[in-house]
DOMAR-887288 format. One line per field, with one value per residue (C-alpha): x, y, z. Coordinates in nm, 3 decimals, padded with zeros to 5 digits. Example, Ala and Ser with C-alpha at 12.3 -4.5 7.8 and 13.67 -1.06 7.14 Angstrom:
// DOMAR-887288
c1 <- c(01.230|01.367) $
c2 <- c(-00.450|-00.106) $
c3 <- c(00.780|00.714) $
This chain:
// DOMAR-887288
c1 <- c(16.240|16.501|16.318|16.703|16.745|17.074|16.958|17.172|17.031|16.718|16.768|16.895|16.559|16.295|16.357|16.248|15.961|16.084|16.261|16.464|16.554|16.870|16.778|17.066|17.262|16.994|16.655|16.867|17.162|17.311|17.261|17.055|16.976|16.879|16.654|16.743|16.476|16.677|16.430|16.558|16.472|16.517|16.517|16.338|16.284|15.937|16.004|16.163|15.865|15.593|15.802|15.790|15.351|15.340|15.577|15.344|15.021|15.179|15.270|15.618|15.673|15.901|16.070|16.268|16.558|16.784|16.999|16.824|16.530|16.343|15.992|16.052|16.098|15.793|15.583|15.736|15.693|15.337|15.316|15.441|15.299|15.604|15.504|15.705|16.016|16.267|16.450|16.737|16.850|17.240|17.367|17.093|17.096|16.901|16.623|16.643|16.527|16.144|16.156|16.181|15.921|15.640|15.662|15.699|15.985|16.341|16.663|16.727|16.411|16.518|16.726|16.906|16.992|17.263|17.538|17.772|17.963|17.722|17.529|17.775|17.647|17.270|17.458|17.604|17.282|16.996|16.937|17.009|17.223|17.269|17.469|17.413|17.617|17.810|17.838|18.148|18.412|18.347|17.989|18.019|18.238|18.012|17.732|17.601|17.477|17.560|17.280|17.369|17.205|17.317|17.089|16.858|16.894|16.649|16.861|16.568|16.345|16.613|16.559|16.221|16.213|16.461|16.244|15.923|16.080|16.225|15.899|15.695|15.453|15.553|15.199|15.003|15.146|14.876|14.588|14.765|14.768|14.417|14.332|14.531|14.338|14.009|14.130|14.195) $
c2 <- c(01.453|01.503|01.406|01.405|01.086|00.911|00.569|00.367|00.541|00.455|00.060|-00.005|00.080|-00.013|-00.372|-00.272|-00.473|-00.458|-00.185|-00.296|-00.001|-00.061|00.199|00.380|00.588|00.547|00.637|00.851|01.027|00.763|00.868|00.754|00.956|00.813|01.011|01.012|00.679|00.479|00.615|00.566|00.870|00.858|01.215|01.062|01.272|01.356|01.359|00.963|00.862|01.015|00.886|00.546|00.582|00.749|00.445|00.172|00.284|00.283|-00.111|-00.095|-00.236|-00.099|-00.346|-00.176|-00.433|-00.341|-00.528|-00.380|-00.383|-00.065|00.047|00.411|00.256|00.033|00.326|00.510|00.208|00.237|00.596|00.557|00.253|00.036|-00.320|-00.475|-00.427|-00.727|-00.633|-00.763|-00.980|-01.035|-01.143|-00.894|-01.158|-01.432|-01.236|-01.297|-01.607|-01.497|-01.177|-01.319|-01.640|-01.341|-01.117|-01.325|-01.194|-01.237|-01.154|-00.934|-00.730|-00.628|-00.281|-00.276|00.067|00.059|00.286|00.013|-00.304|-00.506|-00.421|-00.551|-00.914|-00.865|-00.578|-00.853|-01.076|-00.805|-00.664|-00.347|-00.213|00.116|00.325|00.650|00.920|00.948|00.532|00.384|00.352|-00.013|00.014|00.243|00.052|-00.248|-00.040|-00.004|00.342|00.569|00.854|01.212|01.248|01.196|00.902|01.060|01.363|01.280|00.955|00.765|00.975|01.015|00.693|00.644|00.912|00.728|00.427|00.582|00.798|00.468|00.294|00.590|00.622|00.980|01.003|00.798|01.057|01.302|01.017|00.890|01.231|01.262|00.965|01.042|01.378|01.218|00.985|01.283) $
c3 <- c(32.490|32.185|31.834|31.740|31.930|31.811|31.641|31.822|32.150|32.058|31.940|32.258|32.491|32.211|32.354|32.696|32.847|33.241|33.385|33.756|33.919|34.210|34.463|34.710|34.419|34.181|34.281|34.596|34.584|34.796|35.127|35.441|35.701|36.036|36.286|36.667|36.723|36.417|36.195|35.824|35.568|35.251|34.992|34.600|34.336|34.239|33.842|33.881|34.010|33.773|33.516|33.722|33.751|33.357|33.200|33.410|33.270|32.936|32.980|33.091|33.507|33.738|33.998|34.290|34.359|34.650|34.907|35.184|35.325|35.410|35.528|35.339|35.033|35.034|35.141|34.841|34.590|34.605|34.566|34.221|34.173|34.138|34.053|34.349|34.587|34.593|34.867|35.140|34.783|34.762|34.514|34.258|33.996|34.264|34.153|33.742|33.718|33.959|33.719|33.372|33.510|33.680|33.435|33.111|32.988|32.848|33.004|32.702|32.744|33.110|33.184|33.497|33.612|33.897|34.091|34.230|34.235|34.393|34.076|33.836|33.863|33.710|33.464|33.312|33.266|33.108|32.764|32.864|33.205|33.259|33.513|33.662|33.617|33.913|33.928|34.039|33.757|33.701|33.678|33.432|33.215|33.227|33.129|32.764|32.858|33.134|33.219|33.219|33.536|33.835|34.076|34.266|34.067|33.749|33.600|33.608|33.483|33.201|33.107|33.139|32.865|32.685|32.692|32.621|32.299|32.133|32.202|32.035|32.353|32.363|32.221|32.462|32.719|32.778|32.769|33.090|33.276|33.148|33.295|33.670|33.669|33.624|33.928|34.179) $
């Protein structure tokens, strides 16, 4: 993480008591591949979700919210020990009201990370939204950050480092991979 972290950079994910993650363009690259039996697959990057597992053990959820519905990404949820999946949800801000009433929280201590327009509605709502690098134009302009990284290519685990350097968890860090190795 950068010690040099810009103050402003930092103010804006010290809030952060939810993190809801969109998931084609953001958790992906984008793209689903289907098998020859309609089998959906699905490529997620490792370092996302131990960032995902690390940044829930240190008191921070992760909520996958995503217009469609998939097996893969349930499967892949629990692996990094996502608190939930909201899926098949159109439009994404349906879904703000459950969040802030299950997980006792403000609207302004949410950060939305999305890729595309059907994002734009919930950007609007949260504390904090945030676009992925290679977001549609709009998305990006609604943002109040945009990742360096590209979705499926580290953005989330961007700003789960983000997150966890404003909070001043950085700390806490090895404790928690103390505590997975112990585990396996």
């Amino acid at each position: 993480m950068n010690c040099k972290m810009k103050k402003n950079v930092r103010n804006l994910f010290k809030k952060v008591k939810l993190l809801v993650l969109d998931v084609d363009g953001v958790l992906t690259r984008g793209e689903i591949i289907y098998d020859d039996k309609a089998g959906e697959l699905k490529v997620f990057n490792v370092k996302d979700g131990l960032g995902i597992h690390i940044l829930g053990r240190l008191g921070i959820r992760t909520v996958l919210l995503t217009a469609r519905n998939s097996v893969v990404l349930k499967k892949r949820a629990l692996d990094m020990r996502a608190a939930e999946v909201i899926g098949g949800i159109l439009p994404k801000e349906k879904a703000l009201s459950y969040l802030l009433k299950k997980y006792k929280i403000k609207a302004t201590e949410i950060c939305f990370v999305g890729d595309d327009l059907i994002d734009l509605g919930i950007m609007k709502k949260v504390g904090l939204s945030v676009a992925v690098a290679d977001a549609v134009n709009m998305v990006k302009k609604q943002a109040d950050f945009v990742s360096a990284k590209k979705g499926g290519e580290g953005a989330v685990r961007e700003i789960i480092d983000l997150i966890i350097e404003s909070k001043g968890l950085e700390n806490k860090i090895e404790e928690v991979l103390n505590s997975l190795s112990r585990k396996s």
